[in-house]
KOLVO-227792 format. One line per field, with one value per atom (N, C-alpha, C): residue in three letters; atom name; x, y, z. Coordinates in nm, 4 decimals. Example, Ala and Ser with C-alpha at 12.3 -4.5 7.8 and 13.67 -1.06 7.14 Angstrom:
<recs>
gutor = (ALA, ALA, ALA, SER, SER, SER)
domi = (N, CA, C, N, CA, C)
c1 = (1.3190, 1.2300, 1.3200, 1.2850, 1.3670, 1.2900)
c2 = (-0.5690, -0.4500, -0.3300, -0.2250, -0.1060, 0.0030)
c3 = (0.7800, 0.7800, 0.7800, 0.7080, 0.7140, 0.7870)
</recs>
This chain:
<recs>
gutor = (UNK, UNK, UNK, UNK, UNK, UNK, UNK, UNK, UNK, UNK, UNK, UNK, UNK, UNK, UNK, UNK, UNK, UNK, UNK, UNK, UNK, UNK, UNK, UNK, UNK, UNK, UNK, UNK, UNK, UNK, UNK, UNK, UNK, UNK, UNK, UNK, UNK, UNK, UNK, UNK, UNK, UNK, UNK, UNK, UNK, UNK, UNK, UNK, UNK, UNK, UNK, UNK, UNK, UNK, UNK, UNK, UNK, UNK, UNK, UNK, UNK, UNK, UNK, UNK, UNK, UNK, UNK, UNK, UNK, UNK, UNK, UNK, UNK, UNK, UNK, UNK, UNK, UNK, UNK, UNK, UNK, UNK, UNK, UNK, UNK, UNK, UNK, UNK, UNK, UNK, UNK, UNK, UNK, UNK, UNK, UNK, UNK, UNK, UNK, UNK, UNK, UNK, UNK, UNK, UNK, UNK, UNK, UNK, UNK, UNK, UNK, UNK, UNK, UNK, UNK, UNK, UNK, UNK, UNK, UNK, UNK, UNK, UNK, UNK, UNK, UNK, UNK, UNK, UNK, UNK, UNK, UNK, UNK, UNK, UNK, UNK, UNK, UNK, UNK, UNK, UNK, UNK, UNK, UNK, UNK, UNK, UNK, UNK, UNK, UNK, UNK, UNK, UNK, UNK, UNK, UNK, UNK, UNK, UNK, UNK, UNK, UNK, UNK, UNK, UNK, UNK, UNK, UNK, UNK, UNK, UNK, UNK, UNK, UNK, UNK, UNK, UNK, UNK, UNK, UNK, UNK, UNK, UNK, UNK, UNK, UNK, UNK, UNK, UNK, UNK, UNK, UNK, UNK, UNK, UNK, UNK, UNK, UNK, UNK, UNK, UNK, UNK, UNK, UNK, UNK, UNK, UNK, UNK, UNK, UNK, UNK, UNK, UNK, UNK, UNK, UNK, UNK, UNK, UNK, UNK, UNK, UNK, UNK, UNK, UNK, UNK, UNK, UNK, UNK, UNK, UNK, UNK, UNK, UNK, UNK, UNK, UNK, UNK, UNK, UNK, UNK, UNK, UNK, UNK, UNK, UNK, UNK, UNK, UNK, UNK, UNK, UNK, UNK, UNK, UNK, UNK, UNK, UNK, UNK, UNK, UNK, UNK, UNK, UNK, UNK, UNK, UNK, UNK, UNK, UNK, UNK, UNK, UNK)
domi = (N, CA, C, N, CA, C, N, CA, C, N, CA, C, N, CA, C, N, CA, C, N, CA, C, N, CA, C, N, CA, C, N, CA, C, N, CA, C, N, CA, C, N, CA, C, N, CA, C, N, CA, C, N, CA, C, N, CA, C, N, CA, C, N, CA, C, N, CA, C, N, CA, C, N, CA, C, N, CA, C, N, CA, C, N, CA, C, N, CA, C, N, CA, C, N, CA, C, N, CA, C, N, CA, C, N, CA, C, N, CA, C, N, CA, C, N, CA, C, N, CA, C, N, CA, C, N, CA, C, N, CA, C, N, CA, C, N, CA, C, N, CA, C, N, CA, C, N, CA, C, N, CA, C, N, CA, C, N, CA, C, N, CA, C, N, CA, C, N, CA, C, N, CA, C, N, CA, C, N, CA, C, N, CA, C, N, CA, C, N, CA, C, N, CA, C, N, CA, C, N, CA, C, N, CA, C, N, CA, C, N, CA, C, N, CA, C, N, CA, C, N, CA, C, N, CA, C, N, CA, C, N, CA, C, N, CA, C, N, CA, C, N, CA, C, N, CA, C, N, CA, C, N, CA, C, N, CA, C, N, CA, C, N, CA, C, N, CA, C, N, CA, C, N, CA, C, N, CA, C, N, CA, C, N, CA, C, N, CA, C, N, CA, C, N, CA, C, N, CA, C, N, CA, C, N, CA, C, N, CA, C, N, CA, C, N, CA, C)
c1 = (-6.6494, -6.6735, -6.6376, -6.5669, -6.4942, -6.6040, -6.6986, -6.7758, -6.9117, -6.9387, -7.0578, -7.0329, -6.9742, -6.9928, -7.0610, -7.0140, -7.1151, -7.2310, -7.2361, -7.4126, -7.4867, -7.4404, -7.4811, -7.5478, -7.4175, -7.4328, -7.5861, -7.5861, -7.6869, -7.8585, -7.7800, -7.9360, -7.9741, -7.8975, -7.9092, -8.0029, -7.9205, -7.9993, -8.1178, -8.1842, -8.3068, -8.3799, -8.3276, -8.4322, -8.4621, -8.3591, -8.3446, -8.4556, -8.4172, -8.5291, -8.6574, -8.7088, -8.8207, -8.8714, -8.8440, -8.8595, -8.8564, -8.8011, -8.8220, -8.7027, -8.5692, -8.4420, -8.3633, -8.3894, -8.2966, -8.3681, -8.3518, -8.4313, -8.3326, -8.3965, -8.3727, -8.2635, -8.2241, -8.0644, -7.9785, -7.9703, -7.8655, -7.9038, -7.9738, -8.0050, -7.9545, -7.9402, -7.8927, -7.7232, -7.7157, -7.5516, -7.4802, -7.5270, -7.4455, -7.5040, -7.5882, -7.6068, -7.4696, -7.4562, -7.3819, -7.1786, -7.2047, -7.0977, -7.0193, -7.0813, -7.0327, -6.9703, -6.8391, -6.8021, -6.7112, -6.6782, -6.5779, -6.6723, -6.7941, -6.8850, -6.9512, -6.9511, -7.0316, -6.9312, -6.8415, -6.7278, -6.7086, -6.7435, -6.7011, -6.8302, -6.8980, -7.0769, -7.0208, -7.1139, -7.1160, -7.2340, -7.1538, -7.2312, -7.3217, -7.4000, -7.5808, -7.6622, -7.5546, -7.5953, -7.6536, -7.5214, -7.4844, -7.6224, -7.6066, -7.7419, -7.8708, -7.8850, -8.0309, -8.0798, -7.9448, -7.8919, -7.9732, -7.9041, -7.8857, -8.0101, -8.1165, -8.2838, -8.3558, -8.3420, -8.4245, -8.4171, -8.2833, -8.2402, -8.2768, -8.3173, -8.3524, -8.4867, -8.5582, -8.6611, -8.7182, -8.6589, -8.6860, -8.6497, -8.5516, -8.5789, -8.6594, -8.6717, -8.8430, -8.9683, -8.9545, -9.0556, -9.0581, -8.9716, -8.9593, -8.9533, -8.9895, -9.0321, -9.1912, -9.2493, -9.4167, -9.4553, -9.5935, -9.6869, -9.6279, -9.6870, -9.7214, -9.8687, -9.9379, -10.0576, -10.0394, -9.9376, -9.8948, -9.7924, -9.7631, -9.6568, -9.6423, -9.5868, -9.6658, -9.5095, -9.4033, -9.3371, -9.3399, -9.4037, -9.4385, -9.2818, -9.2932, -9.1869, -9.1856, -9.2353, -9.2399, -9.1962, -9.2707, -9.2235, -9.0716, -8.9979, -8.8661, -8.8071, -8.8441, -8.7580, -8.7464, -8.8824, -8.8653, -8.7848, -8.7640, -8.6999, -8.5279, -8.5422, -8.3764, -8.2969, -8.4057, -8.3919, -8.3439, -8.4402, -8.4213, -8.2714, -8.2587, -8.1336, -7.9971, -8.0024, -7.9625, -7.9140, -8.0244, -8.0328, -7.9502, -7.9693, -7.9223, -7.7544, -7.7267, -7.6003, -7.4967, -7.5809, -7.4634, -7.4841, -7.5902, -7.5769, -7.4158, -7.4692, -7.3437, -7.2445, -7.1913, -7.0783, -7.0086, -7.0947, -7.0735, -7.0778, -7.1028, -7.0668, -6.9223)
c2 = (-4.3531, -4.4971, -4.5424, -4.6684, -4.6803, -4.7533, -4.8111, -4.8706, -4.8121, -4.6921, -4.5765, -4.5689, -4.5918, -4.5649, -4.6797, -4.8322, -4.9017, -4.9460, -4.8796, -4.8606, -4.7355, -4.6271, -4.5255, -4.6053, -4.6964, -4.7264, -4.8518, -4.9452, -5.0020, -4.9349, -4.8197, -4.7338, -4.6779, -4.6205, -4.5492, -4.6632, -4.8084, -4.9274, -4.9725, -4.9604, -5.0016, -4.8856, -4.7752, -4.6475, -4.6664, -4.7250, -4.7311, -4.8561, -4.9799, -5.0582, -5.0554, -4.9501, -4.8991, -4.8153, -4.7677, -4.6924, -4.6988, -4.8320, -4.9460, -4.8606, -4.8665, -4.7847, -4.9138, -4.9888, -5.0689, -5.2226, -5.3627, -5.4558, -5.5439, -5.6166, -5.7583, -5.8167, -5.8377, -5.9004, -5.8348, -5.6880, -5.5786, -5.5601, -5.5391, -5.5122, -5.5925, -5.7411, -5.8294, -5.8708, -5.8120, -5.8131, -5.7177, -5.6039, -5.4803, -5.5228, -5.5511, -5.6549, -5.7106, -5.8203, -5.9454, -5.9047, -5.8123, -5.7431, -5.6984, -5.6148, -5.5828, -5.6442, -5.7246, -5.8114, -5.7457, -5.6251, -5.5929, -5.5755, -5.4722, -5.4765, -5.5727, -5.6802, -5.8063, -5.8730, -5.8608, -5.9047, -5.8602, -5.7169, -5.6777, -5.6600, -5.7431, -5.7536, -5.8842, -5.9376, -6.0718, -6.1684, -6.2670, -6.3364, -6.4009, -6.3635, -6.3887, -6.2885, -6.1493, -6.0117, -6.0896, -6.1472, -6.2041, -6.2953, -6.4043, -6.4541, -6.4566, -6.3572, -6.2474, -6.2201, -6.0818, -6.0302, -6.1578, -6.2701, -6.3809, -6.4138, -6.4511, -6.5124, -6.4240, -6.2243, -6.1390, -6.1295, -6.1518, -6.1327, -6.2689, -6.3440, -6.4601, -6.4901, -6.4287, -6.3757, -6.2967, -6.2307, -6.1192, -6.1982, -6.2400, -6.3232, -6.3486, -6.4569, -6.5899, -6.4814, -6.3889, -6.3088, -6.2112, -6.2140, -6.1345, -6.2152, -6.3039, -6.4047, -6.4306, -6.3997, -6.4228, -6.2489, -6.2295, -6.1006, -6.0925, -5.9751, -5.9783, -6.0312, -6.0282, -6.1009, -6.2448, -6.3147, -6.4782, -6.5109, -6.4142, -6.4567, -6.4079, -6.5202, -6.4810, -6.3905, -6.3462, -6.2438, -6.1472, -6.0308, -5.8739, -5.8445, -5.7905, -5.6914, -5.5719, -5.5121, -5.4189, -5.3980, -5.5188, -5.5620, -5.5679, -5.7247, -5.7214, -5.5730, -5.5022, -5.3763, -5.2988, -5.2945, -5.2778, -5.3736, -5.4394, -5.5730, -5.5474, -5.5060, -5.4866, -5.3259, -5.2412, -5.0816, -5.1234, -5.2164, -5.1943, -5.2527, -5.3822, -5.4580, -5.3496, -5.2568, -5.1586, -5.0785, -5.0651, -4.9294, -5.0246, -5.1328, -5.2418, -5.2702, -5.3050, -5.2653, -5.2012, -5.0447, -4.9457, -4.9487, -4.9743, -4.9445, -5.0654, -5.2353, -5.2868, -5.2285, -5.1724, -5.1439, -5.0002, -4.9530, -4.7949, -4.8526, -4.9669, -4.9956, -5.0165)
c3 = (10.3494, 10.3386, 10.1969, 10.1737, 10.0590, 9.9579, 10.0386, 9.9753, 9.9094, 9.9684, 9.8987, 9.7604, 9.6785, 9.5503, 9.5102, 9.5423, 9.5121, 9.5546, 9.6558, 9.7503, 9.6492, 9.6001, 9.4892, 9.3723, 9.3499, 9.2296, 9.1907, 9.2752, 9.3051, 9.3486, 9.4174, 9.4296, 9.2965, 9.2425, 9.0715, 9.0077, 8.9958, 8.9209, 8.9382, 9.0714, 9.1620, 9.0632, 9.0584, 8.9963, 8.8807, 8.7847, 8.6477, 8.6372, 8.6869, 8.6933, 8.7169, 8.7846, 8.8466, 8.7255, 8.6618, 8.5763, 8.4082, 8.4166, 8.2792, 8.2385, 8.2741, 8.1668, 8.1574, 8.2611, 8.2139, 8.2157, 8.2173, 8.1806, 8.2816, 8.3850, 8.4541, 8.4508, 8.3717, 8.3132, 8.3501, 8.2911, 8.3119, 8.4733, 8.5419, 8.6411, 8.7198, 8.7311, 8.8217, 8.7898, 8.6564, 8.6367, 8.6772, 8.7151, 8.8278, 8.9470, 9.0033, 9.1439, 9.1986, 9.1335, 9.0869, 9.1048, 9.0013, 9.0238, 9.0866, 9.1742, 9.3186, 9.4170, 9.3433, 9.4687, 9.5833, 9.5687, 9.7028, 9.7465, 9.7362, 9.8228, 9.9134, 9.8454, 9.9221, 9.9843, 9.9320, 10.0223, 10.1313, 10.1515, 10.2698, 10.3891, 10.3087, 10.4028, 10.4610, 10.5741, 10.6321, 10.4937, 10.5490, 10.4511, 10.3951, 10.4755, 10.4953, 10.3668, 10.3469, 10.2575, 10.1012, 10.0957, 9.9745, 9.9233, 10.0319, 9.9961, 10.0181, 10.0989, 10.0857, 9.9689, 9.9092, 9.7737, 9.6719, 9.6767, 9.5608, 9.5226, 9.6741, 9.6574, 9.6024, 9.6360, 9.6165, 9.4192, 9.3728, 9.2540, 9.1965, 9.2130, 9.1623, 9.1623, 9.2640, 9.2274, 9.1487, 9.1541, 9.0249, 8.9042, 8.8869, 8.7063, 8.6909, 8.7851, 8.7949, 8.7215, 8.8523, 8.7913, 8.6578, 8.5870, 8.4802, 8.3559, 8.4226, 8.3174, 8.2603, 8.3716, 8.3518, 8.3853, 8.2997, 8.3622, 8.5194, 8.5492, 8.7053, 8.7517, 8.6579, 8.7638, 8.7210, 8.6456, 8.6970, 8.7668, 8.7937, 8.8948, 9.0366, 9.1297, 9.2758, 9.3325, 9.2496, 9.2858, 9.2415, 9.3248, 9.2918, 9.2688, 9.1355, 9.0890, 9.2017, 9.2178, 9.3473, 9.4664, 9.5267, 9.6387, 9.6244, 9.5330, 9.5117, 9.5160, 9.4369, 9.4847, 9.5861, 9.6796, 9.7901, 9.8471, 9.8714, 9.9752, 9.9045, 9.8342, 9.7663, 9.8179, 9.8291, 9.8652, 10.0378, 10.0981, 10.2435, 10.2818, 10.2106, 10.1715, 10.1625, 10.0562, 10.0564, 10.1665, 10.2473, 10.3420, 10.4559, 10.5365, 10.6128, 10.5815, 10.4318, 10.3797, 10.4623, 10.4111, 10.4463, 10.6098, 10.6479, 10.8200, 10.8687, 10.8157, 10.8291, 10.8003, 10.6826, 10.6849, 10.7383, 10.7870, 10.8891, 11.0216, 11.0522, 11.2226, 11.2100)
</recs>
């Protein structure tokens, strides 16, 4: 599949983020990035992708207990995003 390297590459970032290596910004700019990938999703991915990552700013802007988007959650909801991904693009 031509597109697994940037399904890798996005899973690597979810970890790095999870793990405080990398910071919000950098994180949604390899998101973002990925345009053959999203290109080659239908286009609903994209703006799934766009709300979950825009959420996450919002929220990386305030604590987590002021803000009503769990950093967490977002990454879950981005992992499954992920996993849904590659199933689209393996049918």
């Amino acid at each position: 599949m031509q597109h697994l390297p940037a399904i890798e590459l996005l899973r690597a970032s979810l970890e790095e983020l999870k793990h405080r290596r990398t910071d919000t910004a950098s994180f949604c700019r390899t998101w973002r990035a990925q345009s053959a990938l999203l290109d080659a999703l239908p286009g609903r991915y994209r703006q799934v992708m766009e709300d979950l990552l825009g959420r996450m700013e919002a929220g990386s802007l305030f604590t987590e207990e002021s803000c009503s988007f769990s950093q967490e959650d977002l990454r879950a909801s981005l992992s499954v995003w992920l996993d849904k991904a590659q199933q689209a693009l393996e049918a």
